[in-house]
DRENDO-1510 file (C-alpha; in Angstrom, 1 decimal, always signed):
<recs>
REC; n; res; u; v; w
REC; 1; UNK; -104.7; +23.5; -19.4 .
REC; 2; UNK; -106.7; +20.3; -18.6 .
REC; 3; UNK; -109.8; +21.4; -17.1 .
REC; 4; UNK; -110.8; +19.7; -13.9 .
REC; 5; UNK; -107.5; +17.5; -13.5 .
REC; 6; UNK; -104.8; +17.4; -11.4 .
REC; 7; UNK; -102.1; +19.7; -13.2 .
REC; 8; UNK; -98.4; +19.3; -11.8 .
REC; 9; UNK; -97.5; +23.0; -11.1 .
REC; 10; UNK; -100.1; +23.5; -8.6 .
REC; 11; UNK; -100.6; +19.8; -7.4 .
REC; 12; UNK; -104.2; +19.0; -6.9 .
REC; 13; UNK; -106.4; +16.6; -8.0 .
REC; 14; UNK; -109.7; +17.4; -9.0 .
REC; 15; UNK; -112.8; +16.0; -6.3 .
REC; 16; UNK; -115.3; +15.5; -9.2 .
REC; 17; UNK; -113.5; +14.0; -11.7 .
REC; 18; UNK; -110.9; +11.9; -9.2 .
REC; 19; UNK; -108.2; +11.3; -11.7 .
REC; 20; UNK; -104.6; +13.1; -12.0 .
REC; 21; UNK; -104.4; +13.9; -16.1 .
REC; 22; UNK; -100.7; +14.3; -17.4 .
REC; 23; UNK; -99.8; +15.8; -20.9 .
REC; 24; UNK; -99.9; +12.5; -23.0 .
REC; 25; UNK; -101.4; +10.2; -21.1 .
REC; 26; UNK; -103.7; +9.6; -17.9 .
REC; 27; UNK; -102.3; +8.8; -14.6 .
REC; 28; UNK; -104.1; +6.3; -12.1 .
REC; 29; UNK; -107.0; +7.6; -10.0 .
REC; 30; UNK; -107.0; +9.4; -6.8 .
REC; 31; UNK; -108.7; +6.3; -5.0 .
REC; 32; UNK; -106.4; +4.3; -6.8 .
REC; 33; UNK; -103.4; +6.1; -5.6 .
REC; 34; UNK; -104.6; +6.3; -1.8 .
REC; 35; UNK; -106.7; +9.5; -2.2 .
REC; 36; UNK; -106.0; +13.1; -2.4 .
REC; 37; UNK; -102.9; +12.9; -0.5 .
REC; 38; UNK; -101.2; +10.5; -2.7 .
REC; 39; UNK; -102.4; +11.8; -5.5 .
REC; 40; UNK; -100.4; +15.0; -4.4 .
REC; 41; UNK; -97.4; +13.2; -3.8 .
REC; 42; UNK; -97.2; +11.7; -7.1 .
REC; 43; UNK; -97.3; +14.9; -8.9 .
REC; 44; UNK; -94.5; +16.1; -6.1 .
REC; 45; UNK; -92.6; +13.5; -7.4 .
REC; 46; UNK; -93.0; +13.8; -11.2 .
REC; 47; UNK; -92.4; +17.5; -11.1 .
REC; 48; UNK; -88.7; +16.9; -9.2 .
REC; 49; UNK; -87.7; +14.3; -12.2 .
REC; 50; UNK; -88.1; +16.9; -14.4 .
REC; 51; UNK; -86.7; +19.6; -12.7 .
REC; 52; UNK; -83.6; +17.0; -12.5 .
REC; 53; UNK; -83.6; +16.4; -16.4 .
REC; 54; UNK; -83.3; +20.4; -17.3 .
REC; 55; UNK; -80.4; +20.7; -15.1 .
REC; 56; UNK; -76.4; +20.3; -16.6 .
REC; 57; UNK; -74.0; +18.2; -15.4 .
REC; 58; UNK; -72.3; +21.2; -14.6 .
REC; 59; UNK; -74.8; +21.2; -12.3 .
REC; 60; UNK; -73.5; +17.8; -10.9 .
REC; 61; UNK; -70.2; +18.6; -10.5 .
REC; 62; UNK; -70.7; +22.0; -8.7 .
REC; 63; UNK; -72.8; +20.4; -5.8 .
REC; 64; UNK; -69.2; +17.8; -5.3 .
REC; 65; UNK; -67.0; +20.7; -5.2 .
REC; 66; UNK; -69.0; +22.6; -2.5 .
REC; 67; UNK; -69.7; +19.2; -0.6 .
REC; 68; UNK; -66.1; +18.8; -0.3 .
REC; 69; UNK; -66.1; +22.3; +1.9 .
REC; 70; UNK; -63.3; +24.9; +1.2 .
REC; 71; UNK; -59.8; +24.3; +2.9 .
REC; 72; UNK; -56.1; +25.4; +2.6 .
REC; 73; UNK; -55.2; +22.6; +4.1 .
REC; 74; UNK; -56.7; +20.0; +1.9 .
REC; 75; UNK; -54.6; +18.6; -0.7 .
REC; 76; UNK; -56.1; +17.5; -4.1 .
REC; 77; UNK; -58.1; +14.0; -4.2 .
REC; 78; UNK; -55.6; +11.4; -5.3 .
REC; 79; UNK; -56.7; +7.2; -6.6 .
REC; 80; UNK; -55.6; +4.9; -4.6 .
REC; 81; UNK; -55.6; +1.4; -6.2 .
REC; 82; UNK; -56.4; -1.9; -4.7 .
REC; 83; UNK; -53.4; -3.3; -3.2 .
REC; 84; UNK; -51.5; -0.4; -3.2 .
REC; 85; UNK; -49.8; +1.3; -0.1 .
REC; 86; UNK; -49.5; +5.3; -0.3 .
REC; 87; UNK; -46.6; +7.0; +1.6 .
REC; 88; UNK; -46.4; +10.1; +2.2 .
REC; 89; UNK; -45.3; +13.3; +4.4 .
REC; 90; UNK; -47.8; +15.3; +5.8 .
REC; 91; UNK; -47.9; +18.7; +7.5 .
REC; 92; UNK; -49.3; +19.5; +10.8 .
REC; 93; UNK; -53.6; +20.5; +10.8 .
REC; 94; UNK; -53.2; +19.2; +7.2 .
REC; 95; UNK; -55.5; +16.6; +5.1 .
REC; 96; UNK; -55.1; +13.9; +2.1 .
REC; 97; UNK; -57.9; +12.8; +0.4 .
REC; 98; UNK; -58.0; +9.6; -1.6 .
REC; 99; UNK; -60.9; +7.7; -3.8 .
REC; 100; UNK; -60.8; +4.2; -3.6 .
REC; 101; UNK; -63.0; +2.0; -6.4 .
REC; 102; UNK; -63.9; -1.1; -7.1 .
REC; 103; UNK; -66.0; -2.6; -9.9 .
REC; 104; UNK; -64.9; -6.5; -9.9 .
REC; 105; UNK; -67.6; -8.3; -10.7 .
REC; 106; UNK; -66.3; -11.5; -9.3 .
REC; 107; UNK; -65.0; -10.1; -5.7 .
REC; 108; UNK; -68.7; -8.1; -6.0 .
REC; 109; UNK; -70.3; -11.5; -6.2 .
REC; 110; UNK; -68.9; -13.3; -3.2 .
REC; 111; UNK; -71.1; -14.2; +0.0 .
REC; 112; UNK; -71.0; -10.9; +2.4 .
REC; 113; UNK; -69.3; -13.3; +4.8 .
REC; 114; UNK; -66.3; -13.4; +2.5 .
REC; 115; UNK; -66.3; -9.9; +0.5 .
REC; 116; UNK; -64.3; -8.0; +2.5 .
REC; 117; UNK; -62.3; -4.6; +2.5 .
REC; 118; UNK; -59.0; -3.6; +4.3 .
REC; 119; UNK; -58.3; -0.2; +5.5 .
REC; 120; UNK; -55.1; +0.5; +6.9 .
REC; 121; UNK; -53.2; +3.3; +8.0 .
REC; 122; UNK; -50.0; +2.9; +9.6 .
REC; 123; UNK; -47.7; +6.1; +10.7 .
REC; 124; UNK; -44.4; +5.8; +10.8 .
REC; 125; UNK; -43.9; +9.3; +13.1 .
REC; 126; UNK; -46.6; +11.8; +14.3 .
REC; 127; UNK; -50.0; +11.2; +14.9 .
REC; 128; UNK; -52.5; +10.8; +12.0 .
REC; 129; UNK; -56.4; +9.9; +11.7 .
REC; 130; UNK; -58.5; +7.8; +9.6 .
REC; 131; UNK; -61.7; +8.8; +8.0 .
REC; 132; UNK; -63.9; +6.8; +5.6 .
REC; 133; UNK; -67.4; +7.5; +3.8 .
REC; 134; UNK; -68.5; +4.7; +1.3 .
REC; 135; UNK; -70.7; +5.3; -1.7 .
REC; 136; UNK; -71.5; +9.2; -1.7 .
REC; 137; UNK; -68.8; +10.9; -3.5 .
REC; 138; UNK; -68.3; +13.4; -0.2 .
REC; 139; UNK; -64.9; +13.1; +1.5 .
REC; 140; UNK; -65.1; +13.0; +5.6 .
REC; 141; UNK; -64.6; +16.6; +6.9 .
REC; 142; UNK; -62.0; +16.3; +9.7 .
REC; 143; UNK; -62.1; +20.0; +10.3 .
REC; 144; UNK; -66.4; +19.4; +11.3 .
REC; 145; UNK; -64.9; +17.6; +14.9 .
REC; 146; UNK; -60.9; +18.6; +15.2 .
REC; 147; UNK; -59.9; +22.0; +16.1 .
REC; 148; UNK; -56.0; +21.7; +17.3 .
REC; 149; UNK; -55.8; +25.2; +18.2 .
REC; 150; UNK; -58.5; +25.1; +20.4 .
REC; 151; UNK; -57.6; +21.5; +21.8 .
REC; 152; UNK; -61.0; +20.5; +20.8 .
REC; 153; UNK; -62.1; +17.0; +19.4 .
REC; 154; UNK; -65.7; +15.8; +19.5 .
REC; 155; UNK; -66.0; +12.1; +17.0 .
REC; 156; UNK; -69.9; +12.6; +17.3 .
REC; 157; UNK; -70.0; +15.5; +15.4 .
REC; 158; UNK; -67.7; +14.5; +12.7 .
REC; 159; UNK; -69.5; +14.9; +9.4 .
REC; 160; UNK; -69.3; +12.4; +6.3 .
REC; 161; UNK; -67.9; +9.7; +8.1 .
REC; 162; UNK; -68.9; +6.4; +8.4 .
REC; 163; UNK; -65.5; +5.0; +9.7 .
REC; 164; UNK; -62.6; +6.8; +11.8 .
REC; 165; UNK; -59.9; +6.1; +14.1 .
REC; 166; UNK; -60.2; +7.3; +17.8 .
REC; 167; UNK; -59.6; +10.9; +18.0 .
REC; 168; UNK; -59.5; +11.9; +21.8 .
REC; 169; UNK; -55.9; +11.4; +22.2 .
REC; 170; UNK; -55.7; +8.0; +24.0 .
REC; 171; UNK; -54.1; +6.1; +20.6 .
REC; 172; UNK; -52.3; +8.8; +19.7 .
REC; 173; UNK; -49.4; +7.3; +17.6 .
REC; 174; UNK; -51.4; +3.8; +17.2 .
REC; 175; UNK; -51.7; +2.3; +13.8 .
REC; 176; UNK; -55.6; +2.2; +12.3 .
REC; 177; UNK; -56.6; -1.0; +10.8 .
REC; 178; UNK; -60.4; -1.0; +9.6 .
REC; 179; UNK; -61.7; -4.5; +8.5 .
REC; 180; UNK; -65.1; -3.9; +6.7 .
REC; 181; UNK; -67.9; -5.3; +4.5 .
REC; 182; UNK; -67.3; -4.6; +1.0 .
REC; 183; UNK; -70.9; -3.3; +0.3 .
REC; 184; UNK; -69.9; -0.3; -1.7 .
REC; 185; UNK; -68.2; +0.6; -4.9 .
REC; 186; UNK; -66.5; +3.6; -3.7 .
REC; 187; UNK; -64.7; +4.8; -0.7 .
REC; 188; UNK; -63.8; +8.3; +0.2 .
REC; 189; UNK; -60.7; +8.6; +2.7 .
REC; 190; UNK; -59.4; +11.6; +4.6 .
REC; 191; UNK; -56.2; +10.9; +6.5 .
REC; 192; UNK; -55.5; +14.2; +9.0 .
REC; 193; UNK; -52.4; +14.7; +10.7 .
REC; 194; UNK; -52.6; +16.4; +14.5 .
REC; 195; UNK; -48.6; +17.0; +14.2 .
REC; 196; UNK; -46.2; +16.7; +11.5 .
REC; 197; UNK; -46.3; +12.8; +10.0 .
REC; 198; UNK; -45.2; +10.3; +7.8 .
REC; 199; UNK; -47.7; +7.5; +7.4 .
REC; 200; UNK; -48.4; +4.5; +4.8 .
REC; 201; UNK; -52.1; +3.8; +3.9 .
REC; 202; UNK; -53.0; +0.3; +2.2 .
REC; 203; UNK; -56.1; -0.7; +0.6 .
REC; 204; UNK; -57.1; -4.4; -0.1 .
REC; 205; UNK; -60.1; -6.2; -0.9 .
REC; 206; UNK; -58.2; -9.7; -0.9 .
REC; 207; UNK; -57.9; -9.9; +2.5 .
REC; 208; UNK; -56.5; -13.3; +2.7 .
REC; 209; UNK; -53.2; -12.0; +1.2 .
REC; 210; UNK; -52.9; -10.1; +4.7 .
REC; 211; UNK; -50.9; -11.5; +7.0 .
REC; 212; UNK; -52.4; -11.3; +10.5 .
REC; 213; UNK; -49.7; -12.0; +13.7 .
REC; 214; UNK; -49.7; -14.9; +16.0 .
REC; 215; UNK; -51.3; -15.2; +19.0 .
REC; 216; UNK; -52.3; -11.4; +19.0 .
REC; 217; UNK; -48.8; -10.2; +18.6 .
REC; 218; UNK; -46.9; -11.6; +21.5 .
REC; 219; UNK; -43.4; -11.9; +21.3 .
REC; 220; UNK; -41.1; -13.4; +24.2 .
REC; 221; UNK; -37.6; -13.1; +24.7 .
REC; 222; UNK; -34.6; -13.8; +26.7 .
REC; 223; UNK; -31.1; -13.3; +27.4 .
REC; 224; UNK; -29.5; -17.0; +26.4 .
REC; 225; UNK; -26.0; -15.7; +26.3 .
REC; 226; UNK; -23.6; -12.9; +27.2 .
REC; 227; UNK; -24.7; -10.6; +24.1 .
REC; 228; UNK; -27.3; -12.9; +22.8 .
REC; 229; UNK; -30.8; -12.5; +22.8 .
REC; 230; UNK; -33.4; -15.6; +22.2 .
REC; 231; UNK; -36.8; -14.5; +20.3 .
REC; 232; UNK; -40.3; -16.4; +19.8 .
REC; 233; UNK; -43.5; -15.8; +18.6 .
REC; 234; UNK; -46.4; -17.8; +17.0 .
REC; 235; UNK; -46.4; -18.1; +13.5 .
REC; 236; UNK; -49.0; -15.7; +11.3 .
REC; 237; UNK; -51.8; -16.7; +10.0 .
REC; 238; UNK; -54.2; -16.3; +7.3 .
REC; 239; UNK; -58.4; -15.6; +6.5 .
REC; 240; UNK; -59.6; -16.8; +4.0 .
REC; 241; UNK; -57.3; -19.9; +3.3 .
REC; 242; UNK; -56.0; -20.3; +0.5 .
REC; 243; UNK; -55.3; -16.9; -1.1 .
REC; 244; UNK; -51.3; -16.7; +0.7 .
REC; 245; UNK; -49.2; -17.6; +3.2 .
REC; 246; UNK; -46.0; -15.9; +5.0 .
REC; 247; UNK; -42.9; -16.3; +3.1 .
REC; 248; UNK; -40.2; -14.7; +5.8 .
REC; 249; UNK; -40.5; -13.0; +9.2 .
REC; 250; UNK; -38.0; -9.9; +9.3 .
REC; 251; UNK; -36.4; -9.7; +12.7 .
REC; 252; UNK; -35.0; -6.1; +14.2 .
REC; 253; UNK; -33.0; -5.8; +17.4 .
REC; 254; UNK; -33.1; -1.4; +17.7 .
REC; 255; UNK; -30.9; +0.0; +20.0 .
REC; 256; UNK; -32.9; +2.1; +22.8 .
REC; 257; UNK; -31.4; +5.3; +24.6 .
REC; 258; UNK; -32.8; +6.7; +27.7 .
REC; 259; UNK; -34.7; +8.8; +27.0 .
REC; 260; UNK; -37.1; +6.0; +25.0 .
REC; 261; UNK; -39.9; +5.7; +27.2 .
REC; 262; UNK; -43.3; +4.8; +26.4 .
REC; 263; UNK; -45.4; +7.7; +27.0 .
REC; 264; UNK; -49.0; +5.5; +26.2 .
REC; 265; UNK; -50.0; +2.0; +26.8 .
REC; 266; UNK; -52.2; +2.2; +23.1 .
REC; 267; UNK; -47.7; +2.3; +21.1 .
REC; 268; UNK; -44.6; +1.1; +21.2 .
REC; 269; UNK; -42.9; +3.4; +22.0 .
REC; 270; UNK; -44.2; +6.8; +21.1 .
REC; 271; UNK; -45.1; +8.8; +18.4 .
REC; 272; UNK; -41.7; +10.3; +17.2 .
REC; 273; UNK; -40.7; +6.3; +17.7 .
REC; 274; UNK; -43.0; +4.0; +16.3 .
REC; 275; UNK; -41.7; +0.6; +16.7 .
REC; 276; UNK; -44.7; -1.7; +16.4 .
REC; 277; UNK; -45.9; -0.9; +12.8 .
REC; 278; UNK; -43.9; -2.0; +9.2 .
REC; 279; UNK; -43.2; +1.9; +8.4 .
REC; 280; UNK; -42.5; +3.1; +11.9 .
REC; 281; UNK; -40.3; +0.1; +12.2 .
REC; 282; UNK; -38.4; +0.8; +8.8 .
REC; 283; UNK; -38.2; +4.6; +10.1 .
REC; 284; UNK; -35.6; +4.0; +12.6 .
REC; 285; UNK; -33.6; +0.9; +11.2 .
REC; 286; UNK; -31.7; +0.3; +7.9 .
REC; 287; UNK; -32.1; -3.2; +7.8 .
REC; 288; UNK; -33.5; -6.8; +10.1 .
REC; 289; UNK; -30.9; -8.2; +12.1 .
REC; 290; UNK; -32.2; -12.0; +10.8 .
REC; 291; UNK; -34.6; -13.3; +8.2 .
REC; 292; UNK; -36.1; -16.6; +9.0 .
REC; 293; UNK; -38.2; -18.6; +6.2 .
REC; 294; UNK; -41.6; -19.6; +7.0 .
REC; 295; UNK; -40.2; -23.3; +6.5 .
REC; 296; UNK; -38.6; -23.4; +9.7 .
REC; 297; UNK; -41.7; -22.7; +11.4 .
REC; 298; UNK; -44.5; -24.8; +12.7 .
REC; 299; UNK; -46.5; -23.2; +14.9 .
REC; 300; UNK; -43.9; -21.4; +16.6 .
REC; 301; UNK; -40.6; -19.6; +15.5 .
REC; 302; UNK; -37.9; -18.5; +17.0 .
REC; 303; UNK; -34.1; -17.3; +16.3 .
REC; 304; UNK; -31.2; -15.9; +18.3 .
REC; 305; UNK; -29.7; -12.5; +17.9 .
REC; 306; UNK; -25.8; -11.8; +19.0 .
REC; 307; UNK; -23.8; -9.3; +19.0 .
REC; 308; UNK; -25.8; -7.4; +21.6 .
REC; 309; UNK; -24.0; -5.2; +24.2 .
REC; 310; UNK; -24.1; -6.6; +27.5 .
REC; 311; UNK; -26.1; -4.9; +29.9 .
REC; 312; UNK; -27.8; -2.2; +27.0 .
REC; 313; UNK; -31.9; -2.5; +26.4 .
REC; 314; UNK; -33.4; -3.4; +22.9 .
REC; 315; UNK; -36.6; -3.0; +21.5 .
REC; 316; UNK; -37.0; -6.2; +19.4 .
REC; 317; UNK; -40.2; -6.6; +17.0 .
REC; 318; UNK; -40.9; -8.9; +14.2 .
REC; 319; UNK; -42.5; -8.1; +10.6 .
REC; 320; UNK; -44.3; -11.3; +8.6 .
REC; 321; UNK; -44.6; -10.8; +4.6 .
REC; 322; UNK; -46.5; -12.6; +2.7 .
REC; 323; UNK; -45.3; -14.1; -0.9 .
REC; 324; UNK; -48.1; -11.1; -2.1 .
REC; 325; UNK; -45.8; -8.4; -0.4 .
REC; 326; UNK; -47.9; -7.6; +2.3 .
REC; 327; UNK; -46.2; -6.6; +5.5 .
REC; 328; UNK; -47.6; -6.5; +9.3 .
REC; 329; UNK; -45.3; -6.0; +12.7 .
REC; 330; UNK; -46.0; -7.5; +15.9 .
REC; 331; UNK; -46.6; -6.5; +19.4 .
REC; 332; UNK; -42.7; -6.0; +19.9 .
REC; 333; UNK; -40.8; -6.6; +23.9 .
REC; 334; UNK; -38.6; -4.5; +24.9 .
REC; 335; UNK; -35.5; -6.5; +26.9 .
REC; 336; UNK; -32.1; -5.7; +28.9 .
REC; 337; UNK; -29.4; -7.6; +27.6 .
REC; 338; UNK; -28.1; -8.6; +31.0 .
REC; 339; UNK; -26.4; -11.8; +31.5 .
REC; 340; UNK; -26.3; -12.0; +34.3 .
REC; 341; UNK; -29.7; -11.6; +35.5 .
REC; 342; UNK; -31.9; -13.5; +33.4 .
REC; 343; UNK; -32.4; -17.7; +33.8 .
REC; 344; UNK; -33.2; -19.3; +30.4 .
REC; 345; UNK; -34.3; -22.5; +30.5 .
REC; 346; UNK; -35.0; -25.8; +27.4 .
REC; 347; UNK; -39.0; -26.1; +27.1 .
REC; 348; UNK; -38.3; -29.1; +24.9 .
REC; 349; UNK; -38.2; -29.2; +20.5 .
REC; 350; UNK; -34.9; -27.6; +20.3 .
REC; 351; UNK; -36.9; -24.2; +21.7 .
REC; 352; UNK; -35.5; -22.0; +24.6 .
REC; 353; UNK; -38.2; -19.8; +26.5 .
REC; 354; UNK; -37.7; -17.1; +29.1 .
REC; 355; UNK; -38.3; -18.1; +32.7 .
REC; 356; UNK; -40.6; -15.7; +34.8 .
REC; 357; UNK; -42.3; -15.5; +37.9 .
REC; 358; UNK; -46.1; -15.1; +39.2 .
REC; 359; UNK; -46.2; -11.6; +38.6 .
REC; 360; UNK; -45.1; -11.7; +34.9 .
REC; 361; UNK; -47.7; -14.3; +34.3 .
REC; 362; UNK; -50.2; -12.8; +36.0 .
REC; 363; UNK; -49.5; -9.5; +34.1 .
REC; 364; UNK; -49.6; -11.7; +30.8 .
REC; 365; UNK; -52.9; -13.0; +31.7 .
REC; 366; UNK; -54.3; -9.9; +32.4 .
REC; 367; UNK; -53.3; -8.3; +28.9 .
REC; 368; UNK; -55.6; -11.0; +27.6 .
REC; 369; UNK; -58.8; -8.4; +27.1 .
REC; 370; UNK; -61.3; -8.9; +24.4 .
REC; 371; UNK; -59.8; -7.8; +20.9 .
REC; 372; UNK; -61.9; -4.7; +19.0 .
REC; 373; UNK; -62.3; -5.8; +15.1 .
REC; 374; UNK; -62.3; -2.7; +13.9 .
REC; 375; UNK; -59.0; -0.7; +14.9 .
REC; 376; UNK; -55.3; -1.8; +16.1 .
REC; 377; UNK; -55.2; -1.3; +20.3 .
REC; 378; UNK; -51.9; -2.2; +22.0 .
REC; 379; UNK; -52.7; -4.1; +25.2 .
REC; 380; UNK; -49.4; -3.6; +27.6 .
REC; 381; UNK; -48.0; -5.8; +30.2 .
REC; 382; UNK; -44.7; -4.1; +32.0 .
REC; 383; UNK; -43.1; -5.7; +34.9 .
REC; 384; UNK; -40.9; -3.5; +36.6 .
REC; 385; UNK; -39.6; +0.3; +36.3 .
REC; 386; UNK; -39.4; +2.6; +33.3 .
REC; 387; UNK; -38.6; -0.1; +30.7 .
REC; 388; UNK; -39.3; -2.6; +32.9 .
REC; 389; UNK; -36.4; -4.1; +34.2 .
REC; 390; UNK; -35.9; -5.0; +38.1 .
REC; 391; UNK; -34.4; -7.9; +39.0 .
REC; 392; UNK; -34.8; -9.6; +35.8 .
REC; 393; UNK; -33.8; -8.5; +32.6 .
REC; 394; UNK; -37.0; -6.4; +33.1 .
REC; 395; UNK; -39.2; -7.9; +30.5 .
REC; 396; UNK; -42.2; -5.8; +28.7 .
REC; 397; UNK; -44.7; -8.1; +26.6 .
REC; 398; UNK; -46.8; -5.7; +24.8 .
REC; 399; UNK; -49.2; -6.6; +22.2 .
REC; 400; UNK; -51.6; -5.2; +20.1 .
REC; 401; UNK; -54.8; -7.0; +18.4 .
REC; 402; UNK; -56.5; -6.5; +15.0 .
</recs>
């Protein structure tokens, strides 16, 4: 007992005497501390530090595992390194979890302008969303905003979350790609799949080893030749400098049925036939029809692909890779190989480049909308019918912008 002081179990401080007393030592005055109310909080304060130090780390642990709720659906927290991509299968209404750290001093010590994080989740089928929480070792609950049986998805109410991919169904099938400061040391992901999936999720904090596509994506083509198919794009490029460059550009020519619609202007094509992400594009091909090195680029490349059938459409897409491995596909066009119907013309520097009329430019133009920095959005630009093709060799330029 210390008689006319402020004692910490009841919180007062004492009018006459106007100090706080403390077992060992005496704390500052009342007056000194603000007055009574301060005095109050103070011994608020001490009383929770000590509370803190008689509890186990037990404790500690117990208040993660109920933070992370309780869900049949969730599968166990997996590391994902820096640099590393993560494939994998997922069921429908299911979740992944993954812990991302970093604790390099020198990225740590870069300007904010330059320390930098890449998130990016690409499916290759199905439809799957991105959830990040920095810092607090919490996962992003999903299950807080999405009910699937129910049809119901609200992104205000989504708890734990500081990042997330759009979740109201107008990107469903669109690629996430989350560019953020690096101000934390750990990241907590939740990836959740609204049908069955296959998706590959990437983590980098060297972001000038990512390879980011030309001129938003764009890729022209046109028929040259009975069964030949003339490609260009711009080349990729690279922020920071200095950190990589492109080594080869992958090109695929996929055969399209009829059935191959686009079903949303935010992919190419649809979900069960993602064409304009690495994965989805790897998903329904076995290999690129050409491989051109970086060296025959300037700021433009382009190459011819043969062997087409006459009169058949093609989806055609590009993929640049780095020389650190990293991969990233481009907008994609979708073209009829018809002879017949198409005027190529020479635009000069041994380059050939697809004639079209106002309403093709005018469509181009107006695909020109300002980019969002934060996720992947497919800007389309059809001319024509279903896959575009009346009159000409019904030419789709579609693009999509980091």
């Amino acid at each position: 007992r210390f008689t006319g002081a402020c004692r910490i179990r009841s919180s007062y401080c004492a009018a006459r005497e106007g100090v706080c007393v403390v077992p060992a030592r005496r704390a500052p005055s009342c007056a000194a501390l603000g007055g009574m109310s301060a005095c109050r909080a103070s011994a608020a304060v001490v009383a929770v530090v000590w509370a803190l130090q008689l509890l186990s780390p037990s404790w500690a642990q117990s208040f993660y595992e109920v933070c992370d709720g309780d869900y049949e659906q969730v599968a166990e927290t997996v590391q994902i390194r820096n640099g590393e991509t993560a494939t994998r299968e997922i069921q429908r209404n299911y979740t992944h979890r993954f812990v991302y750290t970093n604790y390099n001093l020198t990225t740590m010590s870069l300007n904010d302008t330059d320390r930098k994080l890449i998130i990016s989740l690409e499916p290759c089928y199905g439809v799957v969303y991105l959830f990040v929480r920095k810092n607090i070792p919490c996962h992003p609950d999903p299950y807080s905003c999405i009910d699937l049986d129910a049809g119901y998805s609200d992104a205000r109410v989504c708890r734990r979350t500081h990042f997330m991919s759009d979740i109201n169904g107008t990107r469903d099938g669109a690629p996430s790609f989350f560019q953020i400061s690096l101000s934390a040391t750990s990241y907590y992901i939740s990836v959740f799949a609204a049908e069955e999936s296959r998706y590959a999720l990437t983590v980098l904090d060297d972001v000038g080893a990512w390879p980011r596509r030309g001129n938003q994506g764009l890729v022209m083509a046109a028929v040259s030749g009975e069964g030949t198919v003339m490609l260009q794009w711009s080349v990729a490029t690279y922020w920071p400098l200095g950190i990589s460059d492109t080594n080869v550009y992958e090109v695929y020519a996929i055969p399209l049925v009829d059935n191959d619609t686009r079903t949303s202007d935010a992919i190419f094509l649809r979900p069960s036939k993602i064409l304009n992400t690495n994965c989805g594009i790897l998903n329904n091909t076995d290999k690129p029809d050409d491989i051109i090195s970086s060296e025959l680029c300037d700021s433009m490349c382009n190459t011819t692909i043969t062997g087409l059938v006459n009169g058949r459409t093609y989806a055609f897409n590009v993929i640049a890779e780095s020389h650190r491995g990293f991969r990233m596909a481009y907008a994609g066009a979708v073209l009829q190989a018809s002879w017949d119907s198409v005027a190529a013309i020479d635009v000069g520097g041994g380059r050939r480049l697809m004639q079209i009329g106002e309403d093709a430019r005018r469509l181009v133009e107006a695909s020109s909308a300002p980019m969002d920095n934060q996720d992947m959005q497919v800007v389309g630009a059809v001319m024509g019918s279903v896959l575009g093709m009346v009159g000409m060799a019904g030419l789709v330029l579609l693009r999509y912008a980091s």
